[in-house]
C-alpha positions in Angstrom: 0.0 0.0 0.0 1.2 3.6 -0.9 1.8 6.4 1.4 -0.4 8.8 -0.9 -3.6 6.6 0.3 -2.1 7.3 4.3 -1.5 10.9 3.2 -4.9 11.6 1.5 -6.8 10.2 4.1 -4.6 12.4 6.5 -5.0 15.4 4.6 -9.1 15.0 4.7 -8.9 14.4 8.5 -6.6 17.7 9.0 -9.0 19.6 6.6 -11.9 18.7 8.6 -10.8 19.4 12.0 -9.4 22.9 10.5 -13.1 23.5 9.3 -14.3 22.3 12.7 -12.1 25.0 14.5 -13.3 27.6 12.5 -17.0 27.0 12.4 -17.3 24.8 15.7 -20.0 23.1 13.5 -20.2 19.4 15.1 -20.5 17.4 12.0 -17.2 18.7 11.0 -15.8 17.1 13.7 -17.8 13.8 13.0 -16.4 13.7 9.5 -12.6 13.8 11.0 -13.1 11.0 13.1 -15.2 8.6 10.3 -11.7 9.4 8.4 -9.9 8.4 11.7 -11.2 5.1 12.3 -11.3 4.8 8.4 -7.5 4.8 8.3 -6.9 2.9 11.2 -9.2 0.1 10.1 -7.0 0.2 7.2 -3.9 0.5 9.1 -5.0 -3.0 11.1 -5.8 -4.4 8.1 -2.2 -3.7 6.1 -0.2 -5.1 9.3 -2.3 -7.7 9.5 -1.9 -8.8 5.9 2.1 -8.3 6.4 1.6 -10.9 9.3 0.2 -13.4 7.1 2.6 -13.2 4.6 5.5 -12.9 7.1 4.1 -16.4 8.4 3.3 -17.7 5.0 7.1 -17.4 3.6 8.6 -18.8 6.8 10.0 -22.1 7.1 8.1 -22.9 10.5 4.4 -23.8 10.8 2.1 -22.2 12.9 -0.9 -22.4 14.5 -4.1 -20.4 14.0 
């Protein structure tokens, strides 16, 4: 996974919280942290993917 998919989803966040400390308007700040838990459901996902694969190419055998 790219870094531009990290940094759009971190630009978004920052551009919603900006909006929200302007305004104060609540559903700015609701946005931000859907993005939030966006990118770390993604986040958990991409090191959990690496774990498989880490397991998959080694020479041991593990359990589930």
């Amino acid at each position: 996974m790219t870094s531009s998919y990290f940094n759009e989803w971190l630009d978004e966040y920052n551009d919603y919280m900006r909006l929200y400390e302007i305004f104060g308007n609540e559903e700015y700040l609701e946005e931000a942290k859907e993005v939030l838990a966006s990118l770390k459901a993604v986040v958990l996902k991409y090191k959990r993917h690496n774990m498989i694969v880490c397991k998959i190419k080694s020479n041991e055998i593990h359990a589930f």
